[in-house]
N, C-alpha and C positions, 0 to 999 in steps of 0.2 A: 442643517439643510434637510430638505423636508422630500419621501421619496419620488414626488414630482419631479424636484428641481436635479433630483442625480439623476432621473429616468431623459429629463430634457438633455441634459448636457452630453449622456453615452447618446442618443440620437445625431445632437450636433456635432458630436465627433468623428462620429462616422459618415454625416453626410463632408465633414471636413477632408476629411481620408478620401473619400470620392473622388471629391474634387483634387486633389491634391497629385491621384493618379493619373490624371488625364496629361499632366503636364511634367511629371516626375520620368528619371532618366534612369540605367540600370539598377544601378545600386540604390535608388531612393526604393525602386517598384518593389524589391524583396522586401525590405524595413516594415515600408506602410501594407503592404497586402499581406504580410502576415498580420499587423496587428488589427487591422480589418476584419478577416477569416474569424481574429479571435472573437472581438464584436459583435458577428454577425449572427451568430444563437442569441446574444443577449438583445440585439435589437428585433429579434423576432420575436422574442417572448413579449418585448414593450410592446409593443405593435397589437399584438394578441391581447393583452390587458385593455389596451386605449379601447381597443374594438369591445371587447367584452364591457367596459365600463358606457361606450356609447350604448350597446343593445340592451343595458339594463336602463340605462337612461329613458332610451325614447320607450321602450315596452313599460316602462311605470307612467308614461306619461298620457301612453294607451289606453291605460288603465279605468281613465275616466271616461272611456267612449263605451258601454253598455254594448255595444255591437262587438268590440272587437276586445270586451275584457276576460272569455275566456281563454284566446291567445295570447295575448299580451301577458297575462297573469302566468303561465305556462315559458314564456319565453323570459320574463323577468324573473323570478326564481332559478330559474337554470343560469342565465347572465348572473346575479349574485351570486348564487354556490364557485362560478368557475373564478370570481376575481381573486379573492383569499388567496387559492392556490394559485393562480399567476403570480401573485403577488408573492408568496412564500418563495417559489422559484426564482423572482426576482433578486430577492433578500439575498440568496444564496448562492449566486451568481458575483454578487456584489463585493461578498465576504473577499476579505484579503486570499489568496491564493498560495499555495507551495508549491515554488517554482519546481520542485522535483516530484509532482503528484502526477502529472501525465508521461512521466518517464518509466527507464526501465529501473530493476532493482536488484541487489542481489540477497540471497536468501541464506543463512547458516546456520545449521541445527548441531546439537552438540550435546550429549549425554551429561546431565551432573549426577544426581545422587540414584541410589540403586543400584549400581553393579551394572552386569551383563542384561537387566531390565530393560536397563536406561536404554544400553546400546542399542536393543530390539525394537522396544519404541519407538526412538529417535528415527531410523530407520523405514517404520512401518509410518510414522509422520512424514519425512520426506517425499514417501510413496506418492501420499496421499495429496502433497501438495503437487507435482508433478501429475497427475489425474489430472490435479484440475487446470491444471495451465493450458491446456489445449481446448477446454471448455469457451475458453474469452480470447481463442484466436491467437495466445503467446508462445514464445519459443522457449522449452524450457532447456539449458544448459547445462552439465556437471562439470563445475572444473573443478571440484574435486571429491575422492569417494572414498573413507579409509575405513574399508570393513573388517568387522571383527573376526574371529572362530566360529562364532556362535551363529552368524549372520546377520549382524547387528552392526551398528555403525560406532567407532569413533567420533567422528564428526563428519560432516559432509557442505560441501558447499554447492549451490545453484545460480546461473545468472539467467533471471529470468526476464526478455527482449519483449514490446509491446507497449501498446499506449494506455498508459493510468494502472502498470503495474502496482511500481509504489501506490498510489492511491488507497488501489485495494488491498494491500498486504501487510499496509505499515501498523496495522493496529495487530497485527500477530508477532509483535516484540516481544518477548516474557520468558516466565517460564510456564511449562505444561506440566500438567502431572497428571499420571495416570495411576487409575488404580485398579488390578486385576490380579488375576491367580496364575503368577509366570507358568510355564511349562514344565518349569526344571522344581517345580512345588511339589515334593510331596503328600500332606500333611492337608492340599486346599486351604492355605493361608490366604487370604488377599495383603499385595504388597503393592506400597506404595514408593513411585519414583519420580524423575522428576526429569525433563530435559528444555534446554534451553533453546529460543530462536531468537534471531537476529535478523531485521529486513532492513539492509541498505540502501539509500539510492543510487542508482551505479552514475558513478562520477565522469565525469570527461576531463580531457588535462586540462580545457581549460579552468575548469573547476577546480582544481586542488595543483598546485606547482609541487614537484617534490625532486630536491634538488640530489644527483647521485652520489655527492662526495657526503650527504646524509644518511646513506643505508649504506649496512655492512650484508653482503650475499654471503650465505654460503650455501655449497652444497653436499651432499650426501647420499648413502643408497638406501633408497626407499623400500618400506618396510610393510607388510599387512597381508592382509588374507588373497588378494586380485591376484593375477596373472604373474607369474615367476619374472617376466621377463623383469619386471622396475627393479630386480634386485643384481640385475647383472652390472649398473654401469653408476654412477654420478647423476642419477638423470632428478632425485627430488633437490628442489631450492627450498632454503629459508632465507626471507627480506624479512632483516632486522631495520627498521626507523627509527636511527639512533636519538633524534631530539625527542620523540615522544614516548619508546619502548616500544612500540608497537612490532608486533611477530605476524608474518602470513608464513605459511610451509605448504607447498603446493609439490604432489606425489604422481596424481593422476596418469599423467601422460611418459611416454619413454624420450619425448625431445626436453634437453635441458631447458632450449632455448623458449620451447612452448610451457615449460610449467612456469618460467620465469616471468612469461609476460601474463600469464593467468593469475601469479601471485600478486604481481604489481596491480592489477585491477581491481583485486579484493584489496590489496594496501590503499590503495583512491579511494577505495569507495568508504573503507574505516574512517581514513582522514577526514575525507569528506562530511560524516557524520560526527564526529567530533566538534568539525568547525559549524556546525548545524544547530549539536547541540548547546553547545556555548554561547551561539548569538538565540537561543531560545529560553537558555537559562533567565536571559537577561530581560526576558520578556514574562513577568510572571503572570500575567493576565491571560497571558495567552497559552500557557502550561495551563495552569490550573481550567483552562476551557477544553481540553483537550480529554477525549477517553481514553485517561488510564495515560501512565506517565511515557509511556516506552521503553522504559527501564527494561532489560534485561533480570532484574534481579524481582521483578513485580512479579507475583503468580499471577495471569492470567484465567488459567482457565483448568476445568478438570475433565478428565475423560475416566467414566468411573464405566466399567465393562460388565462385572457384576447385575448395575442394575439398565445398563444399558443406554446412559447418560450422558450428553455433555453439556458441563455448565460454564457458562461466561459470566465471572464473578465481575466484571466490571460494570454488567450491565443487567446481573441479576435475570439473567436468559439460560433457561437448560431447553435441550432438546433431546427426547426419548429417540432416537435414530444413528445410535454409534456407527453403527457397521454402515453407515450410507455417507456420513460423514467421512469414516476414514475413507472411504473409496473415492473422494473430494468432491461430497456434497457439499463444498461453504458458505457457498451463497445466502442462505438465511440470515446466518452467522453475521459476516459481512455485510450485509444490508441493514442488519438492526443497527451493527455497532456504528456503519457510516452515517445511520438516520439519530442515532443516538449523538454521536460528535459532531452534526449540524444542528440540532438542537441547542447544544452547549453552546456555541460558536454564536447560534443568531442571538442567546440570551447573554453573553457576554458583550454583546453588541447593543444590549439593551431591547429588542426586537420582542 
């Protein structure tokens, strides 16, 4: 099908949805006017292309009139250069969609190799993600924070609330590494460490069923550098998901009952990714289109201090600006690698 004939039929559909509201009763009005609203970018953009394709039309056909060929000439050129890019935007609009890309997501960093490094990074990365989340209007969350001695993190979890979180976050899956001259260096070594991220899609129940006589709770008193008081009572849980192993331990707060239901959100939202990544496994065309696998165990990216660096191995992108990054400059970051995995996507499409 040729992208006329997909551009005519999202028209007809929508002029169908129109009509369809005029006579539709409560429950139909929510179904079709959401999926209208969704449409309704994509029908403005056709709309903008038709037009843009009409004024390159009739201004080339101007062209033969001596009186009016230095406008025409000037308006046709400009009409051509804008269809391409209509046109692109179309494509990409078109591209199949992840249902959990304008959602929320949760976010989990977690020290591996390096020691008391890792911790500090990890850490000093969280910050950094947290900066930016109020940049693009999001709520950012901690449910939970397990810092070290040193001021450094164990691990740390985020839920961060807003539209097209996941979107934007899910390509900072991997691991990080940094490479700088710790504090606690005598000698000015540079060392190298490494910590892990993890971006979920935060799940809804109706998303992920997870039945109770499948998890074993327990709990315990919680342990770590914060506030005296988590150590007085029962208050941290562990949800064990006995069919898959799956562990959340959620410390944060002093209500049992609140760290339980903080844990069970990051357990959904695991879950949830699991079953994500499975029915994607099974999709190798559309892996293989993707930037950079999301693996957890992939290095992504380095943060070298030293020279001042950060580089994105997956897309062959460094940028001299560390210090503005950690303070969550991503955006560039971000932008390349979304422009980079719509590249892949339209040419796995054949585009």
């Amino acid at each position: 099908m040729s992208l006329s004939e997909k551009l005519d039929r999202v028209l007809y559909r929508a002029d169908e949805l129109r009509a369809l509201l005029e006579t539709a009763d409560g429950a139909q009005v929510g179904v079709l006017s959401k999926e209208l609203s969704e449409l309704e970018p994509l029908v403005a953009r056709v709309n903008a292309l038709r037009a843009a394709e009409r004024a390159r039309d009739e201004a080339e056909a101007l062209m033969a009139d001596p009186e009016m060929r230095e406008l025409a000439e000037a308006e046709f050129y400009a009409q051509r250069d804008a269809v391409p890019a209509l046109e692109r935007e179309i494509r990409l609009a078109l591209l199949p969609r992840d249902a959990a890309d304008e959602g929320s997501a949760i976010l989990e960093i977690r020290p591996a190799a390096g020691g008391d490094e890792a911790g500090l990074f990890a850490a000093e990365l969280f910050a950094a993600y947290q900066r930016y989340a109020p940049t693009r209007g999001w709520r950012f969350g901690i449910l939970d924070y397990d810092e070290s001695e040193l001021g450094g993190i164990r691990g740390a979890v985020a839920e961060i609330e807003g539209r097209g979180v996941f979107a934007r976050l899910k390509f900072e899956s991997g691991v990080h590494r940094v490479q700088r001259v710790p504090a606690t260096e005598t000698q000015g070594r540079i060392h190298t460490s490494t910590v892990t991220v993890a971006v979920l899609p935060q799940a809804e129940e109706v998303d992920v069923q997870i039945n109770e006589s499948d998890l074993r709770i327990d709990t315990y008193r919680a342990s770590g550098a914060g506030g005296q008081h988590v150590n007085k009572t029962d208050s941290a849980v562990r949800i064990t998901h006995i069919p898959t192993g799956t562990v959340v331990a959620m410390q944060e707060e002093r209500s049992q009952h609140k760290n339980r239901a903080k844990a069970m959100k990051v357990l959904r939202a695991r879950l949830y990714e699991a079953q994500r990544s499975q029915a994607s496994a099974s999709r190798s065309a559309d892996r293989r289109a993707q930037v950079g696998t999301g693996d957890r165990s992939e290095r992504i990216r380095t943060y070298n201090f030293p020279q001042g660096r950060v580089t994105d191995h997956r897309i062959g992108l460094t940028l001299h600006k560390i210090d503005r990054v950690m303070q969550g400059e991503f955006d560039e970051l971000f932008d390349a690698l979304t422009a980079e995995d719509e590249a892949a996507r339209l040419a796995a499409e054949g585009v």
